[in-house]
PyMOL Python script that loads the backbone (N, CA, C, O; Angstrom):
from pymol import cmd

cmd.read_pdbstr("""\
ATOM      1  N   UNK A   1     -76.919 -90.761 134.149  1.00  0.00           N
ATOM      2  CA  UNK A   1     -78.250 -90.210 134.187  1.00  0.00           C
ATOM      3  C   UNK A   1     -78.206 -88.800 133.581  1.00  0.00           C
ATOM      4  O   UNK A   1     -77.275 -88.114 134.003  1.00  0.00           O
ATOM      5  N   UNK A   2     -79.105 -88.161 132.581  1.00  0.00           N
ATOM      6  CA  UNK A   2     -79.033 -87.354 132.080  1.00  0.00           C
ATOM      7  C   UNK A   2     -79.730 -86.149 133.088  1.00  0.00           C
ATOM      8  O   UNK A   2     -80.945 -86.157 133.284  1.00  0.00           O
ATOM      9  N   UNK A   3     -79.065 -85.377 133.549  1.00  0.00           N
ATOM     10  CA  UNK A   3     -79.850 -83.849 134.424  1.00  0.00           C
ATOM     11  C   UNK A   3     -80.167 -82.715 133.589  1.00  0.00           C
ATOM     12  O   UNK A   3     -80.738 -81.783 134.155  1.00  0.00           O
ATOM     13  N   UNK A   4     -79.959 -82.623 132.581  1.00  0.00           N
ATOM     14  CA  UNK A   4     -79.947 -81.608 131.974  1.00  0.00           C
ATOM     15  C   UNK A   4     -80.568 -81.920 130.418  1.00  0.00           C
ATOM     16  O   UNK A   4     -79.645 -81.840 129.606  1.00  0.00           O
ATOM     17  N   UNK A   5     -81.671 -82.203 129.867  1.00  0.00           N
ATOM     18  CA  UNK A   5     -82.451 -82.647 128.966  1.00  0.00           C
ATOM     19  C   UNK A   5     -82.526 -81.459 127.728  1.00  0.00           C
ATOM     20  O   UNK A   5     -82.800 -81.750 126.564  1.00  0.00           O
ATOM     21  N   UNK A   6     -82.206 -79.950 128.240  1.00  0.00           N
ATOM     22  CA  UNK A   6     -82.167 -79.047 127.051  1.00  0.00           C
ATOM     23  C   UNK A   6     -80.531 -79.090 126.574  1.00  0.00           C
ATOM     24  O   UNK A   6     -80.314 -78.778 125.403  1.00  0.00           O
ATOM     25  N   UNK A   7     -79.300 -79.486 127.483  1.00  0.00           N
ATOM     26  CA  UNK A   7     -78.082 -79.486 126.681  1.00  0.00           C
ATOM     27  C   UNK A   7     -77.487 -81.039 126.360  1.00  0.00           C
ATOM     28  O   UNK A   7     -76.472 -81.388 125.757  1.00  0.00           O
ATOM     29  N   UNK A   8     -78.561 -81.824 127.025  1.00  0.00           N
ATOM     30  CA  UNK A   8     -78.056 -83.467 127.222  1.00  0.00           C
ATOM     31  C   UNK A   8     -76.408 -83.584 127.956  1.00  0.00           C
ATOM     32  O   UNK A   8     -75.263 -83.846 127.587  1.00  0.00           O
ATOM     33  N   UNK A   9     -77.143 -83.204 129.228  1.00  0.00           N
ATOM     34  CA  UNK A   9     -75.816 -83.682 130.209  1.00  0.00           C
ATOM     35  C   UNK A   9     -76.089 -84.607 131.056  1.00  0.00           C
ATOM     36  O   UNK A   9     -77.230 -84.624 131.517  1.00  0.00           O
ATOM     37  N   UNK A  10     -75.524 -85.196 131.306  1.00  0.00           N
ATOM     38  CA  UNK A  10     -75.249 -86.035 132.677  1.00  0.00           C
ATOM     39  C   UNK A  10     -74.793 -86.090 133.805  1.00  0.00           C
ATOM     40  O   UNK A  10     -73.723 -85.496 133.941  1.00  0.00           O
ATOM     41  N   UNK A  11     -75.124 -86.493 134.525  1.00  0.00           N
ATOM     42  CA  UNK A  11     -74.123 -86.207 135.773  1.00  0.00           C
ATOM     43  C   UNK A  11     -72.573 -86.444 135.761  1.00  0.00           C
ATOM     44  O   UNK A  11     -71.616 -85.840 136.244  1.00  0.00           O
ATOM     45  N   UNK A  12     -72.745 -87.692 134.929  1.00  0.00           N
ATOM     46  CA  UNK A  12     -70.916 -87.763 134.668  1.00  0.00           C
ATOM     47  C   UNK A  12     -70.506 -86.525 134.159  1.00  0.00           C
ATOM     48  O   UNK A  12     -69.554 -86.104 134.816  1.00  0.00           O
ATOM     49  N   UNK A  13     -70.932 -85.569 133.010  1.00  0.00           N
ATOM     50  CA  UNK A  13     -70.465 -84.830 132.736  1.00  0.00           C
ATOM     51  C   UNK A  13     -70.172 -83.481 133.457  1.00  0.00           C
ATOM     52  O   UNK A  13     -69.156 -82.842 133.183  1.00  0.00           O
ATOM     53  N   UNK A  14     -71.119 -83.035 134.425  1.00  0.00           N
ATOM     54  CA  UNK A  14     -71.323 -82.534 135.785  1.00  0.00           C
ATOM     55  C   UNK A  14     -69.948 -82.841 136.971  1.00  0.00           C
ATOM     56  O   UNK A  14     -69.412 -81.987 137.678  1.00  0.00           O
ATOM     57  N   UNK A  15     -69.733 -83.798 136.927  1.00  0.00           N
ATOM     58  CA  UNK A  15     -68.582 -84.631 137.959  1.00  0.00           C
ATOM     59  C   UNK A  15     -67.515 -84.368 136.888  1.00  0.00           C
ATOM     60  O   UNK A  15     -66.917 -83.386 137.328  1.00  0.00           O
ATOM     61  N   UNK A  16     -67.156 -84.587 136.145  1.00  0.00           N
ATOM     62  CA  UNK A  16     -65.700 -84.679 135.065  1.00  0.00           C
ATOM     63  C   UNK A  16     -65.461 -83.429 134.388  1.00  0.00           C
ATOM     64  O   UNK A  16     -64.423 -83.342 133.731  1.00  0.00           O
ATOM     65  N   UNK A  17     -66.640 -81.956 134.462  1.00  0.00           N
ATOM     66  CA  UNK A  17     -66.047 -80.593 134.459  1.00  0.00           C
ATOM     67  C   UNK A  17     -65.348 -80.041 136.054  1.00  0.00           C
ATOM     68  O   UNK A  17     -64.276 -79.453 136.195  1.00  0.00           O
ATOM     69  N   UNK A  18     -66.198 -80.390 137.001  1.00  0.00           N
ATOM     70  CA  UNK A  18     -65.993 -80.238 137.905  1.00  0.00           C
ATOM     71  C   UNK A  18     -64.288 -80.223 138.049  1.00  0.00           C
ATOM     72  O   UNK A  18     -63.517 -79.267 138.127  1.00  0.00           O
ATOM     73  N   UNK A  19     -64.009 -81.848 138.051  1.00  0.00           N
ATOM     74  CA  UNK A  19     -62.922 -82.517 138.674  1.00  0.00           C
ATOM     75  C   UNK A  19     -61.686 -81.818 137.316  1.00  0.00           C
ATOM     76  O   UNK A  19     -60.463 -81.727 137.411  1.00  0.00           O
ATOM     77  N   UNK A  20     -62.461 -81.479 136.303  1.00  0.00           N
ATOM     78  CA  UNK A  20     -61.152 -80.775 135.175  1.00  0.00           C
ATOM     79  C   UNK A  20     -60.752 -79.601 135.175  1.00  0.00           C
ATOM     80  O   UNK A  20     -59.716 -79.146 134.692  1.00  0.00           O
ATOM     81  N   UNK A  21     -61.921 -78.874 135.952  1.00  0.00           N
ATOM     82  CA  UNK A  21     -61.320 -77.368 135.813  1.00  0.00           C
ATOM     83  C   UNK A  21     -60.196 -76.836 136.944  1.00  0.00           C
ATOM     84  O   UNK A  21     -59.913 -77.375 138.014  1.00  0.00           O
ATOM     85  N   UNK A  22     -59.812 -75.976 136.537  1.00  0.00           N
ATOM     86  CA  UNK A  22     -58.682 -75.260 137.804  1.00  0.00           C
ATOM     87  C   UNK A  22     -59.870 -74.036 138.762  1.00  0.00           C
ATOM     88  O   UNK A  22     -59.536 -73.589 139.859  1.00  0.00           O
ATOM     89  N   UNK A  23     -61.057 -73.709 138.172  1.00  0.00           N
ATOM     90  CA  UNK A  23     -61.508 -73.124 138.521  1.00  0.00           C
ATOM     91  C   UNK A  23     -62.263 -73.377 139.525  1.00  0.00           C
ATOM     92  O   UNK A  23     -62.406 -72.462 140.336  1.00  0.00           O
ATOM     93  N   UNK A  24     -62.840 -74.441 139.729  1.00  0.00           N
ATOM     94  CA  UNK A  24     -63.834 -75.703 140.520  1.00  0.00           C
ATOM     95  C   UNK A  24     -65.029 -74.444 140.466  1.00  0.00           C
ATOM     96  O   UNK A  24     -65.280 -73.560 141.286  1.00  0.00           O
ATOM     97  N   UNK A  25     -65.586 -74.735 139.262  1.00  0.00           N
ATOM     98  CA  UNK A  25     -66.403 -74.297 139.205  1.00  0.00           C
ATOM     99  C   UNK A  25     -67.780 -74.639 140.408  1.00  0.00           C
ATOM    100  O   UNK A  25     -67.909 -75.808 140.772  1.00  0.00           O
ATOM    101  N   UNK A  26     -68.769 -73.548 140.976  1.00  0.00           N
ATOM    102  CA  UNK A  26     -69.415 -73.698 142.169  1.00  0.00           C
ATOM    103  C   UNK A  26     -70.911 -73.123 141.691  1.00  0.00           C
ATOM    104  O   UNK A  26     -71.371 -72.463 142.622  1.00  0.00           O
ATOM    105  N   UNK A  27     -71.781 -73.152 140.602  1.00  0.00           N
ATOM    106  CA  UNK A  27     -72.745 -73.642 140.192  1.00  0.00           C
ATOM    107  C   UNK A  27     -72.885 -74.203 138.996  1.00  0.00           C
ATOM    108  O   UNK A  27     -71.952 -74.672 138.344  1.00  0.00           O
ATOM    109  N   UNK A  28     -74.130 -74.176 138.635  1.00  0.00           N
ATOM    110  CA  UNK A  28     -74.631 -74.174 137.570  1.00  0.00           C
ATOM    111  C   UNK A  28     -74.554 -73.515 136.231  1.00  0.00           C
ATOM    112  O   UNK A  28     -74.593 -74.112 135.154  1.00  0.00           O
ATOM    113  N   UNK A  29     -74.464 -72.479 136.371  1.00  0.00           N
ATOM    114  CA  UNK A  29     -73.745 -71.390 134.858  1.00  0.00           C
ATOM    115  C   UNK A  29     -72.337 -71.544 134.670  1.00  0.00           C
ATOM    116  O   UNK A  29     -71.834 -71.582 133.547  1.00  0.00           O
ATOM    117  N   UNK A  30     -71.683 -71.633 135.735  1.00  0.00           N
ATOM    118  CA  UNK A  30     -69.910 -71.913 135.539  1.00  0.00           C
ATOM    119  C   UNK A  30     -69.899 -73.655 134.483  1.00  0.00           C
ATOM    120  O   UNK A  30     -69.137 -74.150 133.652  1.00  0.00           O
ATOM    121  N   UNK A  31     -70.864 -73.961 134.974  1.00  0.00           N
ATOM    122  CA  UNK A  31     -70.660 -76.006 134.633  1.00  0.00           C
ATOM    123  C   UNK A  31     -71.092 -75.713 133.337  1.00  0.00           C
ATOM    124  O   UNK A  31     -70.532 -76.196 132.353  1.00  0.00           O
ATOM    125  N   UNK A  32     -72.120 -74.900 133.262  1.00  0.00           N
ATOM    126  CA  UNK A  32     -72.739 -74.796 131.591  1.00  0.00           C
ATOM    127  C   UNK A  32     -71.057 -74.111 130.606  1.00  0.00           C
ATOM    128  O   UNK A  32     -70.568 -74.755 129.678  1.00  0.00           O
ATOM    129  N   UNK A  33     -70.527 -72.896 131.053  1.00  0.00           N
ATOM    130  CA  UNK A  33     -69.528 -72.776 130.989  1.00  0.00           C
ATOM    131  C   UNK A  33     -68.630 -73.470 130.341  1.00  0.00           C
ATOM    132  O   UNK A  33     -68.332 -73.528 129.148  1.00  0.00           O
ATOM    133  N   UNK A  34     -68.160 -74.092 131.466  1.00  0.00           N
ATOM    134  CA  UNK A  34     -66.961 -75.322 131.397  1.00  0.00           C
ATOM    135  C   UNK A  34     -67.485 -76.179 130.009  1.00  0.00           C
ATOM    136  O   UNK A  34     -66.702 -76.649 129.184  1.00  0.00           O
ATOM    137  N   UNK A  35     -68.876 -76.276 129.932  1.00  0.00           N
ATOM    138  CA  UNK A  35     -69.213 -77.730 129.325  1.00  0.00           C
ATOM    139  C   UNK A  35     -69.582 -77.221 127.575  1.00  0.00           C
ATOM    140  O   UNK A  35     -70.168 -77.925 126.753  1.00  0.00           O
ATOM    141  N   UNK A  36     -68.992 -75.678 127.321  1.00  0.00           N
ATOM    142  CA  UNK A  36     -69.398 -75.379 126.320  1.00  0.00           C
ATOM    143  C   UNK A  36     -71.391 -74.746 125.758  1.00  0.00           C
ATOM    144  O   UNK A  36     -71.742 -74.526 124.599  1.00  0.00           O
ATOM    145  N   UNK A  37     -72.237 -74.623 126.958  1.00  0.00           N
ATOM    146  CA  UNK A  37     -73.606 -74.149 126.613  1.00  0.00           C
ATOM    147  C   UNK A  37     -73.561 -73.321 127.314  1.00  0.00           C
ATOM    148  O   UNK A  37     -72.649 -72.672 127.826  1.00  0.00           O
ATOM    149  N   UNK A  38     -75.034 -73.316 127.379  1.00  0.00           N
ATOM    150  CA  UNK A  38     -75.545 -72.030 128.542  1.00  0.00           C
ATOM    151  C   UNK A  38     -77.619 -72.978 128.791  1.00  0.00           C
ATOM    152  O   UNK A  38     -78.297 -73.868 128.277  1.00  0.00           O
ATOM    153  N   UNK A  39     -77.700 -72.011 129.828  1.00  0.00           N
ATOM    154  CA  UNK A  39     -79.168 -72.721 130.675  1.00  0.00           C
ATOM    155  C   UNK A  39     -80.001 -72.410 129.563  1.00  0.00           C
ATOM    156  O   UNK A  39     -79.840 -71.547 128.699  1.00  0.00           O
ATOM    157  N   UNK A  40     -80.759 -73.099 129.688  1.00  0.00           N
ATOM    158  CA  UNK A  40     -81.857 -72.980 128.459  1.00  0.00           C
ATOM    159  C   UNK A  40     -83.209 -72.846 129.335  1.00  0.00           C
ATOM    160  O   UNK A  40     -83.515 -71.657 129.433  1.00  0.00           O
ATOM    161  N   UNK A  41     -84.142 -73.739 130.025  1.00  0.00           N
ATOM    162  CA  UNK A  41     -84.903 -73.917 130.994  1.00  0.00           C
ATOM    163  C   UNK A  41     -84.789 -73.420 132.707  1.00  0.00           C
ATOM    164  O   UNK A  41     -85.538 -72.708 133.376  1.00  0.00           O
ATOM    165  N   UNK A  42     -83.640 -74.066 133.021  1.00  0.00           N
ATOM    166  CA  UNK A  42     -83.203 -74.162 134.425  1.00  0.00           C
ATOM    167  C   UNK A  42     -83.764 -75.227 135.075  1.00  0.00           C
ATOM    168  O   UNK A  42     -82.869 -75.840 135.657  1.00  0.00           O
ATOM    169  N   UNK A  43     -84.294 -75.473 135.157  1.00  0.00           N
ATOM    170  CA  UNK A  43     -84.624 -76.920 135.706  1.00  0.00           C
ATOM    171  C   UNK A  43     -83.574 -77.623 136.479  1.00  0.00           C
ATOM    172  O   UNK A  43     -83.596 -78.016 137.646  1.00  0.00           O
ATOM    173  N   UNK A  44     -82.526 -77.705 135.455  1.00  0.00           N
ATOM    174  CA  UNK A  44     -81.790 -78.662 136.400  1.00  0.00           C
ATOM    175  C   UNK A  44     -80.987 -78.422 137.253  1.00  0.00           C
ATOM    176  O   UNK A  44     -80.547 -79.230 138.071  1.00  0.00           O
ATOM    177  N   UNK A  45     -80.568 -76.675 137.096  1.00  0.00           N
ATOM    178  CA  UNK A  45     -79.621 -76.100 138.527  1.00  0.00           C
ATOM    179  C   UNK A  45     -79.639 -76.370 139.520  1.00  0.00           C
ATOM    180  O   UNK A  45     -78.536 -76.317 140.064  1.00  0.00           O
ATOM    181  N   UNK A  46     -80.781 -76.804 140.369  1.00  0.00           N
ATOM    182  CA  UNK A  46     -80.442 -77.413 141.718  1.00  0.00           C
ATOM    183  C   UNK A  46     -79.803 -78.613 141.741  1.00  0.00           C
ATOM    184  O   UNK A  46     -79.044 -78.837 142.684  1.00  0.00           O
ATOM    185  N   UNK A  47     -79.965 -79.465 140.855  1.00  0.00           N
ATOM    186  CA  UNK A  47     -79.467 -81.059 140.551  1.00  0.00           C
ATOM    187  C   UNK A  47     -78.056 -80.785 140.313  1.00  0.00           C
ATOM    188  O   UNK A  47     -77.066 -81.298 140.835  1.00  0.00           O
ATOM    189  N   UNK A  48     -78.159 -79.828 139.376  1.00  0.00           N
ATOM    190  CA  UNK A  48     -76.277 -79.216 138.842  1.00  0.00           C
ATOM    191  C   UNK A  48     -75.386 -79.050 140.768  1.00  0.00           C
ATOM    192  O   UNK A  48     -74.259 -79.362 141.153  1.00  0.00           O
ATOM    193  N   UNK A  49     -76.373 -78.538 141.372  1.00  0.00           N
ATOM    194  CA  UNK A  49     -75.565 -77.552 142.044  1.00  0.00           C
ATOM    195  C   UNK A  49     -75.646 -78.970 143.084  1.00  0.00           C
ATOM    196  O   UNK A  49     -74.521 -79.231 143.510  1.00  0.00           O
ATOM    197  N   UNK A  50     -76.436 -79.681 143.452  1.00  0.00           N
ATOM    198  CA  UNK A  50     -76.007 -81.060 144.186  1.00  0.00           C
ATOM    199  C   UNK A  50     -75.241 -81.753 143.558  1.00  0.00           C
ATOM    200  O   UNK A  50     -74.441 -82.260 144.344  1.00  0.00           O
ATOM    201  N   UNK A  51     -75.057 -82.053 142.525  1.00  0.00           N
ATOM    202  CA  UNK A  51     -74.008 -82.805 142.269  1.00  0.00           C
ATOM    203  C   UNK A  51     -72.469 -82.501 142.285  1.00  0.00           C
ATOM    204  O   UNK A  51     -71.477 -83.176 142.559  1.00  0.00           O
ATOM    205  N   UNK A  52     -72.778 -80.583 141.683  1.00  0.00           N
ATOM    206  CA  UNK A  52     -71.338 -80.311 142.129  1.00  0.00           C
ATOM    207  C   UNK A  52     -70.680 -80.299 143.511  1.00  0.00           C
ATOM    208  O   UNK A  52     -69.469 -80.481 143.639  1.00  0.00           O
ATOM    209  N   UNK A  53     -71.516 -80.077 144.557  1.00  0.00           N
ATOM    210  CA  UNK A  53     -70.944 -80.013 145.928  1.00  0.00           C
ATOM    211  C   UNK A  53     -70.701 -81.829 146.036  1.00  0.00           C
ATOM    212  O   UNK A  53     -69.633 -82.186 146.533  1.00  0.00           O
ATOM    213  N   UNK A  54     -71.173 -82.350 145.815  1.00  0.00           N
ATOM    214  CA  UNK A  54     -70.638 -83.742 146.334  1.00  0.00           C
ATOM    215  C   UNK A  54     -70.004 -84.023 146.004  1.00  0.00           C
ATOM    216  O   UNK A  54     -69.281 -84.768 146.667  1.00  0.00           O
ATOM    217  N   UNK A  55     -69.587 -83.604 144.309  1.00  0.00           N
ATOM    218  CA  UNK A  55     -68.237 -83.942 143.769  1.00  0.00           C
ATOM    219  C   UNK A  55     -66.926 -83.169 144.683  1.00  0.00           C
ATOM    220  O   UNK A  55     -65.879 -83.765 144.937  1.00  0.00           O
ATOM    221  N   UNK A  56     -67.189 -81.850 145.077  1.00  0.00           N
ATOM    222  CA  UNK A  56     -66.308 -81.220 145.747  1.00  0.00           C
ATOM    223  C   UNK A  56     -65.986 -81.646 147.325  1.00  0.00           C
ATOM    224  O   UNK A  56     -65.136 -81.240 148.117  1.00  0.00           O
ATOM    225  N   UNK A  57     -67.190 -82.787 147.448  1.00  0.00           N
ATOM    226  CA  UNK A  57     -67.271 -82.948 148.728  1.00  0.00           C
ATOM    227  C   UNK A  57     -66.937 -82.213 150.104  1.00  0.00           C
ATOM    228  O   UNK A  57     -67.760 -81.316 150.287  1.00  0.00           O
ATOM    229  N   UNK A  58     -65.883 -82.312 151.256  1.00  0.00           N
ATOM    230  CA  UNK A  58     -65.847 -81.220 152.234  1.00  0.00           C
ATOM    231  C   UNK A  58     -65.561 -80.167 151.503  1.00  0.00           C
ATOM    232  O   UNK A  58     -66.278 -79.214 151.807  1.00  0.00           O
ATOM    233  N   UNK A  59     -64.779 -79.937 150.630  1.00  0.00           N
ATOM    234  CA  UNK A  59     -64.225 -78.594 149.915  1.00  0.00           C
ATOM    235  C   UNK A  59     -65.766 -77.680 149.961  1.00  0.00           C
ATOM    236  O   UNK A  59     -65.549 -76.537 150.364  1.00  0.00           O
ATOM    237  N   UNK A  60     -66.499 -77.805 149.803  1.00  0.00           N
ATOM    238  CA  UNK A  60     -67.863 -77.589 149.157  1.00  0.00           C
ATOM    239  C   UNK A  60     -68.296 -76.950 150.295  1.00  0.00           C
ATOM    240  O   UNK A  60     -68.979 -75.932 150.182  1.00  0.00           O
ATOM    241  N   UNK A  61     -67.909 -77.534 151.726  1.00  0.00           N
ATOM    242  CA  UNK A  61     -68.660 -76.649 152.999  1.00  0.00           C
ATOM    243  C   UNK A  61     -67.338 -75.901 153.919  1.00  0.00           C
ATOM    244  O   UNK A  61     -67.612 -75.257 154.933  1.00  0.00           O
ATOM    245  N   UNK A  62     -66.230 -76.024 153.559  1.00  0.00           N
ATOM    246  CA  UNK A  62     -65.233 -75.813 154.329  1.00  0.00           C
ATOM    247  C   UNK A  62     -64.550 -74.482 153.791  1.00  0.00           C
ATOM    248  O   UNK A  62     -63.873 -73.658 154.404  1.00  0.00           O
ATOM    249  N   UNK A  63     -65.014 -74.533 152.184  1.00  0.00           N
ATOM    250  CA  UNK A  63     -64.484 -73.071 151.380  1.00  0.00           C
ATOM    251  C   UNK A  63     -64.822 -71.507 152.477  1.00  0.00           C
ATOM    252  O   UNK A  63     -65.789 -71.550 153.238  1.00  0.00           O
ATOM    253  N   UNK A  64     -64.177 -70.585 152.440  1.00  0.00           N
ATOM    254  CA  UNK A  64     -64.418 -69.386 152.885  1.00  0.00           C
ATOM    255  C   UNK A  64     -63.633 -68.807 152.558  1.00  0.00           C
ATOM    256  O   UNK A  64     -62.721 -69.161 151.810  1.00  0.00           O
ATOM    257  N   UNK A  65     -63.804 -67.765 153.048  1.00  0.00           N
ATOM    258  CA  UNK A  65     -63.260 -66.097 152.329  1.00  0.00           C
ATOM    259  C   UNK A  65     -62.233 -66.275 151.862  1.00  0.00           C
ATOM    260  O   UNK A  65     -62.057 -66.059 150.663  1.00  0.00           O
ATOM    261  N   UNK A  66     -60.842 -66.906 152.999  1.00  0.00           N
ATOM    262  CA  UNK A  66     -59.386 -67.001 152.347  1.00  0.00           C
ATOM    263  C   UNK A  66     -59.326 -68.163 151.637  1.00  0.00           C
ATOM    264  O   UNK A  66     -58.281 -68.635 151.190  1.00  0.00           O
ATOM    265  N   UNK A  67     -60.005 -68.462 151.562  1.00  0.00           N
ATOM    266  CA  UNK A  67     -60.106 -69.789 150.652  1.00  0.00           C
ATOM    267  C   UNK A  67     -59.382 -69.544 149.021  1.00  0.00           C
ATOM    268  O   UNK A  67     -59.872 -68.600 148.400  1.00  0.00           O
ATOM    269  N   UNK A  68     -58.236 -70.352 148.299  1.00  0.00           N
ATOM    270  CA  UNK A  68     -58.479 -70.454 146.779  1.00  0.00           C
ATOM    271  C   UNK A  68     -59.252 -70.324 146.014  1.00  0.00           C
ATOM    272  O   UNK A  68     -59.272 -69.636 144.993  1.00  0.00           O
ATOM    273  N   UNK A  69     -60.128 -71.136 146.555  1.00  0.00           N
ATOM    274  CA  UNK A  69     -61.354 -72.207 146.112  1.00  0.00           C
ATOM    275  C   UNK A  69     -62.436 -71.617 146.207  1.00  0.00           C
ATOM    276  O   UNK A  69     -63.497 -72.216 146.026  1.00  0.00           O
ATOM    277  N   UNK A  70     -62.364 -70.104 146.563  1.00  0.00           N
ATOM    278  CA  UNK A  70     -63.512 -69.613 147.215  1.00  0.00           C
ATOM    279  C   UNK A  70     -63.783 -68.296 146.264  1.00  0.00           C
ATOM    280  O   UNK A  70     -62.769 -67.629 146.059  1.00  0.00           O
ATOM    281  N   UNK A  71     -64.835 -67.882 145.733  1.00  0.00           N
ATOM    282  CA  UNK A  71     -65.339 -66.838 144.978  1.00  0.00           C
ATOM    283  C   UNK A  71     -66.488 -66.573 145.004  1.00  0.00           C
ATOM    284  O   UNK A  71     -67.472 -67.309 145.072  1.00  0.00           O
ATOM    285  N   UNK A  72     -66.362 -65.152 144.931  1.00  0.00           N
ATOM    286  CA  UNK A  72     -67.458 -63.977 145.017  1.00  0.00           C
ATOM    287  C   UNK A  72     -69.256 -64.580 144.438  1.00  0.00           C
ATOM    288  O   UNK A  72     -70.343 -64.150 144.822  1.00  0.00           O
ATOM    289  N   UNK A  73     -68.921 -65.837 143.283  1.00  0.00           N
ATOM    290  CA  UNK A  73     -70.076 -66.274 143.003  1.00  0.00           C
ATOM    291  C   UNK A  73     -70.582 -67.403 143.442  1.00  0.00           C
ATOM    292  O   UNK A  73     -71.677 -67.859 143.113  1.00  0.00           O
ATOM    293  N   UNK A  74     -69.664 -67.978 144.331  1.00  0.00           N
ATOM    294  CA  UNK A  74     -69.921 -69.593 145.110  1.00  0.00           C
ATOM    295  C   UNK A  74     -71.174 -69.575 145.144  1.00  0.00           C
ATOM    296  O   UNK A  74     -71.725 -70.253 144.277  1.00  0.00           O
ATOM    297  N   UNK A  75     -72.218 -68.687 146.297  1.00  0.00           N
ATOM    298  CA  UNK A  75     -73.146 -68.901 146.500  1.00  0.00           C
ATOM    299  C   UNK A  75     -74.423 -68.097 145.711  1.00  0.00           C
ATOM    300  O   UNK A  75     -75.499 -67.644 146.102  1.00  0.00           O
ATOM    301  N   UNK A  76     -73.870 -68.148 144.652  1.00  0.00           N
ATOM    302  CA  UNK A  76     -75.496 -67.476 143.435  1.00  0.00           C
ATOM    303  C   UNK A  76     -76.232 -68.213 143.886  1.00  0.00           C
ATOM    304  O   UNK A  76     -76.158 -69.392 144.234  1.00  0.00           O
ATOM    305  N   UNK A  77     -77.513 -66.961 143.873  1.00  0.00           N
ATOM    306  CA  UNK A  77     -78.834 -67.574 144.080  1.00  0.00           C
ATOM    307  C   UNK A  77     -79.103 -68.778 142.863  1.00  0.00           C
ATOM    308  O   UNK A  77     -78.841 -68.518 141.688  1.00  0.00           O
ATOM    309  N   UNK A  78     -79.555 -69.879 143.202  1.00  0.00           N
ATOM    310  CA  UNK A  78     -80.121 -70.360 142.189  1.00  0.00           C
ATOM    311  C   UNK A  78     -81.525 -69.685 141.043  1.00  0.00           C
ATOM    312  O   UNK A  78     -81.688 -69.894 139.841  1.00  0.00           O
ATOM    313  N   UNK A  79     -82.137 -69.063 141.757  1.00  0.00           N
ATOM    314  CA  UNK A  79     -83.132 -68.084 140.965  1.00  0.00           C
ATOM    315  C   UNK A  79     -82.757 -67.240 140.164  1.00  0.00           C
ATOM    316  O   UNK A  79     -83.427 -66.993 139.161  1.00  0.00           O
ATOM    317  N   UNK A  80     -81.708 -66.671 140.412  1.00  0.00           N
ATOM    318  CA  UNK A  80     -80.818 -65.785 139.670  1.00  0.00           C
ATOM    319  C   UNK A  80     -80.518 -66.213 138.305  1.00  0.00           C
ATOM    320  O   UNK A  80     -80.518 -65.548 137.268  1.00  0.00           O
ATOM    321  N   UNK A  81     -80.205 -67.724 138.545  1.00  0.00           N
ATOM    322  CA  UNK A  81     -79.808 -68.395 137.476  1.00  0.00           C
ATOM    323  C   UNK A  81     -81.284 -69.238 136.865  1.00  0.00           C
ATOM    324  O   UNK A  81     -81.121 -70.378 136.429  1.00  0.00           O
ATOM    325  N   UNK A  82     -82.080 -68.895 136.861  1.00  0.00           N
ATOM    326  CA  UNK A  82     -83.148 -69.372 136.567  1.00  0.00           C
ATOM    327  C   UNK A  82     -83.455 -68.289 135.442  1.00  0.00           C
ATOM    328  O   UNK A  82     -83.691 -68.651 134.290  1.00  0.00           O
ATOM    329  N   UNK A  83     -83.440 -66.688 135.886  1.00  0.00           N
ATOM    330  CA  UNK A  83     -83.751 -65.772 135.357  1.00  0.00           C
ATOM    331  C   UNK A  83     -82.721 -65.427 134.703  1.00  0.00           C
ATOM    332  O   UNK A  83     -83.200 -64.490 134.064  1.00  0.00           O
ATOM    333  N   UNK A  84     -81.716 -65.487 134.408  1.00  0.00           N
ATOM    334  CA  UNK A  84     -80.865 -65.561 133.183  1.00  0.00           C
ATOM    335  C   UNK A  84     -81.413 -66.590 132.097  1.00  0.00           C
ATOM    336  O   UNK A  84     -81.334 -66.194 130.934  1.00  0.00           O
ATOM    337  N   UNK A  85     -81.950 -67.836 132.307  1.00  0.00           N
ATOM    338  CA  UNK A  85     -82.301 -69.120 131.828  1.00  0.00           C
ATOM    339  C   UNK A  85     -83.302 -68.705 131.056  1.00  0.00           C
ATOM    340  O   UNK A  85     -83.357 -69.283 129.970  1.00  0.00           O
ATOM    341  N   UNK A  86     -84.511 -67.493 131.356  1.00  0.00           N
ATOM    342  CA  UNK A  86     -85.846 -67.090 130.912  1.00  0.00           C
ATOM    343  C   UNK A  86     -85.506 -66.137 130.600  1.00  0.00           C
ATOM    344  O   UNK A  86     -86.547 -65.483 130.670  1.00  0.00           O
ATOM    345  N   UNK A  87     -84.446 -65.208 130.135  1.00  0.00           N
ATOM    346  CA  UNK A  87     -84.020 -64.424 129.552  1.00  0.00           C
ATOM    347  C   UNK A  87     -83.828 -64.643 127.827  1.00  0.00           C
ATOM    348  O   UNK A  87     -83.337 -63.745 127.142  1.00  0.00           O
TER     349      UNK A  87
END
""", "prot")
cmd.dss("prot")
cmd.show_as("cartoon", "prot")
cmd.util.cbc("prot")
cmd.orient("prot")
């Protein structure tokens, strides 16, 4: 299923940056990132950002401070990233 209609992504592609990076990337701008673009609309960041936690599954609610897995941008506002998007 395509989530992302201004870079033509999919969720597979969403799930298979995820699962490739060392970084585990934890929104939407990191996945654009990984996947070679950047947000154009925003629209689909919340969809981005559900799909990445399920791909990460418990990792996704269990991350904290001492965590690896855990960084300063885990929890960007999604609006934040909206307004980079309308930038």
């Amino acid at each position: 299923m395509i989530v992302c209609s201004c870079n033509v992504l999919s969720d597979d592609d969403v799930r298979n940056a995820v699962n490739a990076s060392e970084d585990l990337p934890r929104n939407a701008k990191q996945i654009y990132g990984c996947l070679g673009c950047s947000a154009e609309c925003g629209r689909c960041a919340r969809t981005i950002k559900t799909i990445i936690d399920d791909a990460l599954g418990a990792c996704a609610k269990a991350c904290c401070a001492g965590c690896p897995h855990s960084r300063s941008d885990v929890d960007a506002d999604v609006h934040g990233e909206f307004a980079l998007a309308a930038s």
